[in-house]
N, C-alpha and C positions, 0 to 999 in steps of 0.2 A: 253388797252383793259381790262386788269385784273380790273383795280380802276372802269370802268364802271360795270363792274359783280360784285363789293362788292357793287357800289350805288345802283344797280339793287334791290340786297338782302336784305341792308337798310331798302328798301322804302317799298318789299313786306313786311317783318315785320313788318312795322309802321301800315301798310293798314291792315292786318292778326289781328295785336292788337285792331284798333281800329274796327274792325269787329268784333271782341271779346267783345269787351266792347260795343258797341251799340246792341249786341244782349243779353247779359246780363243785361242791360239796362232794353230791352224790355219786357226780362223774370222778372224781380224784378217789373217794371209797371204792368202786368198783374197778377202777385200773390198780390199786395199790392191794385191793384184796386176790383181782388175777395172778398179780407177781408170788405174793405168799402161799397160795396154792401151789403155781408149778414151784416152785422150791419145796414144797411141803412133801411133794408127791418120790424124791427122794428119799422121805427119812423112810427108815426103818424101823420096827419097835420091836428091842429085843427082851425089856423085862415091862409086863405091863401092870401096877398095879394103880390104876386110875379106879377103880371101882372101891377104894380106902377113901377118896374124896370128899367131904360132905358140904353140905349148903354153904356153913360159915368158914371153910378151912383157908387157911391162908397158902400159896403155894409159891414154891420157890422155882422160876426156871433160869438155865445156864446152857450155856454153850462153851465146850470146850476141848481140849488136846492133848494130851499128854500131861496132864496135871495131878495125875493119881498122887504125888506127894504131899497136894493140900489140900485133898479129900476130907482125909478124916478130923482135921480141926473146924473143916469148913462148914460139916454136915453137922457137930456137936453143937458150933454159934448157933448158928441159926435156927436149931432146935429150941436152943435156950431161948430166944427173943419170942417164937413163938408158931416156927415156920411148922405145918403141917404137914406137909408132902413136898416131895421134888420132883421134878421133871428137868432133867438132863438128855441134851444132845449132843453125844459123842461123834467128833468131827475128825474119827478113824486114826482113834489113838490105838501103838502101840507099848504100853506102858504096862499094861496087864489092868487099866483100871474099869473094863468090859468084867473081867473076873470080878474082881474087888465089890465093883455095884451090888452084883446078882447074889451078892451074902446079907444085901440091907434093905431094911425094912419102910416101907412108905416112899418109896424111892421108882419112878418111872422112868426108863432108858430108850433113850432112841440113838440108829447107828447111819451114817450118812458118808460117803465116800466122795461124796461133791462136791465142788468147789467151795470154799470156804468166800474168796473173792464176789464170784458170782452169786451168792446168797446175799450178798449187800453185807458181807463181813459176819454172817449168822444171825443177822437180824431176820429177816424172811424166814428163816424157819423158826425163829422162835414168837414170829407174828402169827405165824399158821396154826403150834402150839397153843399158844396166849388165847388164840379166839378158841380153839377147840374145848380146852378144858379150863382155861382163867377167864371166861366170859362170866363177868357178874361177884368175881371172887378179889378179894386184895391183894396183889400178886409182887413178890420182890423178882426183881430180874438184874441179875448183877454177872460180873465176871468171874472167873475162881480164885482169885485174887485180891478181891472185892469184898470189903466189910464194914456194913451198918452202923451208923451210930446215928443214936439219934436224942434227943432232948428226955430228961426220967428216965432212961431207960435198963438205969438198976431197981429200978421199984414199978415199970409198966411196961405193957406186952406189947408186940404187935399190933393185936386185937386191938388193945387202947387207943393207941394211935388211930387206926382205922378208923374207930369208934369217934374221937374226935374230930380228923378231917370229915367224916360225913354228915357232923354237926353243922360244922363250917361248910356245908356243901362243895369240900375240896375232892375232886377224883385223882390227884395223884401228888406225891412230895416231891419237892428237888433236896436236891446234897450237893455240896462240894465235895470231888473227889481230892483226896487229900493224899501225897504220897507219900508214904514212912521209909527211912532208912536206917542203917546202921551208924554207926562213926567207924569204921571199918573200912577198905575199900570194897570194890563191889565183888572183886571175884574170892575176897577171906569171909563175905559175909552169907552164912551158908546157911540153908532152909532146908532139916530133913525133913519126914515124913513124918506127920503127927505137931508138929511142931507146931507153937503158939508163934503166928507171925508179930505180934504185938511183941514179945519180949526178944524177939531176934531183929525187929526193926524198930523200936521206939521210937525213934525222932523225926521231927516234922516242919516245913516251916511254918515258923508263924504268923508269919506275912508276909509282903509282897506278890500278890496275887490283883491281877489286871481283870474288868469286869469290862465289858462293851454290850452295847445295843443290839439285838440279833432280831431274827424277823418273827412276827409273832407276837412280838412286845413281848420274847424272852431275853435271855442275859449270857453268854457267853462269857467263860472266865477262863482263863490261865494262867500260870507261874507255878512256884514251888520247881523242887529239885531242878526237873527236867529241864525246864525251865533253865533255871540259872546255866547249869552244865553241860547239857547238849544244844539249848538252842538261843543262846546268848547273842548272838550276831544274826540271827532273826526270831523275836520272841514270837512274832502274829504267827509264825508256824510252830511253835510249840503245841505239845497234846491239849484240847478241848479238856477242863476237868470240872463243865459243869454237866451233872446228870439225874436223871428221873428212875432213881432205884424202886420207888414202892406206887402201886397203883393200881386204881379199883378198873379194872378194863371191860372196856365194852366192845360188842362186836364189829362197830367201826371205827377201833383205834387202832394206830400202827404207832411200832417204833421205826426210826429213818436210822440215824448214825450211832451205832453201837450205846442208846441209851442218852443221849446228849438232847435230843429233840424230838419232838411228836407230832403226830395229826390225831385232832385237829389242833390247827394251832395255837389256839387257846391254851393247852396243857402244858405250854412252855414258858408260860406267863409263872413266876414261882408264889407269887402274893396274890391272892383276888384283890381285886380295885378296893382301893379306899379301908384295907387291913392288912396287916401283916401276917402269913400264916407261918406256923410251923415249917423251918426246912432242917437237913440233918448233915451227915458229913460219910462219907465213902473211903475209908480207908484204903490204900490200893498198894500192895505189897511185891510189885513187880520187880523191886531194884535190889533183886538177891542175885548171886553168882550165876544159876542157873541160867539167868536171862543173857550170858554170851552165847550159853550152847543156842539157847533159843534161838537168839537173833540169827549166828549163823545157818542153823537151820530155814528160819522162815526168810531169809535173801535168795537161798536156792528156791524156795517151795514160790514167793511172791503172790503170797497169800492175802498179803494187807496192805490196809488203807497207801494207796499214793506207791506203789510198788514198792510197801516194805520202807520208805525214808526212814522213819521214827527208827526202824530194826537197823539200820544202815549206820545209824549213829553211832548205837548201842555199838555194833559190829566193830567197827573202826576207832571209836574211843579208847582210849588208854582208861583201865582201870579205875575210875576216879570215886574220889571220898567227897561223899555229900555233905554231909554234917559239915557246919560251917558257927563259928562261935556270932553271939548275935541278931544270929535268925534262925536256929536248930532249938528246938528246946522237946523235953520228954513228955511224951502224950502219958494223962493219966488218967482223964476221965470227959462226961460228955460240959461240964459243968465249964472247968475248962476254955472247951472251944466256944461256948457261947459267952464268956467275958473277953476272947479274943473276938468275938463279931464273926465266928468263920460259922457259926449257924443261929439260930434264934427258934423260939420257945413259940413265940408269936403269945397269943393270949389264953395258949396250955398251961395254967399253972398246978 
């Protein structure tokens, strides 16, 4: 009788906790979905073609500045992998790339002159997005600078993939972001318009890249370039380059830091217990000349993360050449990164 009144007590705690925690739950959804509203309530929509949409489309959102020169490579990728539709928010560029949109097809614009900081870096407005039209849909959300790779993915789509995380009851992938450069220094190594960032940035490290414990029972990672040459003399402040590019979103999910991490926190776990899933790699093509003028620009504007640091470096750095013999080597396929360990197939064969 006693053992039945301690399982009795057991169980009401387990129920008591987890009542606790689904309504804390609830309370953190509805303060996290207030914030994405008022940010939402700035954007603007200047080309609307959401009504091209369908059940299974896969869709692509971005947030971005001044970027119109890796537009047109960026929009052709990700066609080819399998992206359906875009939705872009223009964070009051003037670069002419408002014109440029309004010529392209399947392509949704929004125009916002608000703070880029106070958006939580354009994460909030592209939470506010995500729930309006990516509820229920498999959604890439990357930077413009930012390109997929993921396991197969010369011979399977997007859709595929989809297809099999939802076998795996997975609702979203992680990637290492990965950062490619030149052997050139930074300000000979030039990105025009149109331009395939793969063959003007080929190389990569191939390793030394540092993984830690993060909350969530996710995984934080850093190294590469950055890494080595702007933050050598403190690596734990180097760029975050673990990220959650693709994912099937529901209407109480939120991104926090520019894609690095999620609610709930579950989605930052990259393996389900007890298997290994699918994860992919993020190319990230920031380290072209442009990124001086950048920088100087975004230390006046103090737009980003930590008042612009990461920009600060860039800023004041001398020139420097990445590629490094030893630990640079030529990206050439996804085959590749997963005999280097920098992604895995998991049980996709």
């Amino acid at each position: 009788m006693l053992n039945k009144v301690k399982n009795v007590g057991s169980k009401m705690k387990v129920i008591g906790w987890r009542a606790k925690t689904a309504l804390r739950n609830r309370l953190l959804n509805l303060k996290l979905t207030a914030l994405d509203n008022k940010a939402g309530r700035s954007l603007k929509i200047i080309k609307n073609e959401t009504h091209k949409i369908k059940k299974n489309s896969i869709i692509l959102f971005c947030c971005l500045r001044n970027e119109k020169l890796r537009m047109p490579y960026f929009f052709d990728y990700y066609k080819k992998l399998g992206v359906d539709h875009f939705i872009i928010v223009d964070n009051d560029s003037n670069d002419g790339f408002i014109e440029y949109c309004n010529k392209l097809d399947n392509v949704t614009l929004y125009h916002t002159q608000s703070s880029y900081k106070n958006a939580k870096f354009g994460m909030l407005w592209l939470n506010f997005l995500l729930k309006k039209y990516g509820t229920n849909h498999w959604c890439v959300v990357v930077d413009p600078d930012e390109f997929l790779v993921y396991p197969h993915m010369q011979t399977r789509s997007l859709k595929a993939l989809a297809s099999f995380l939802e076998e795996e009851k997975r609702e979203c992938f992680h990637a290492i972001m990965i950062d490619a450069y030149s052997d050139k220094n930074l300000a000979a190594t030039t990105l025009n318009e149109g331009d395939n960032p793969f063959e003007v940035c080929p190389y990569f490290d191939k390793d030394g890249y540092i993984q830690t414990s993060s909350w969530g029972g996710g995984t934080w990672i850093r190294g590469g370039p950055r890494m080595r040459v702007y933050f050598s003399d403190k690596p734990s402040k180097s760029p975050a380059l673990n990220k959650i590019p693709f994912i099937k979103w529901r209407s109480d999910f939120h991104y926090n830091m520019s894609m690095h991490d999620a609610y709930p926190i579950y989605l930052n776990q990259a393996h389900t217990p007890g298997s290994v899933s699918p994860t992919g790699a993020l190319f990230h093509f920031k380290l072209v000349g442009s990124l001086i003028d950048k920088a100087n620009e975004e230390m006046k504007r103090k737009e980003h993360y930590a008042a612009g640091v990461e920009y600060e470096k860039y800023q004041f750095s001398e020139s420097p050449i990445f590629y490094t013999d030893g630990i640079s080597v030529t990206y050439k396929n996804d085959e590749q990164l997963i005999k280097l360990g920098l992604m895995t197939p998991g049980s996709w064969f």
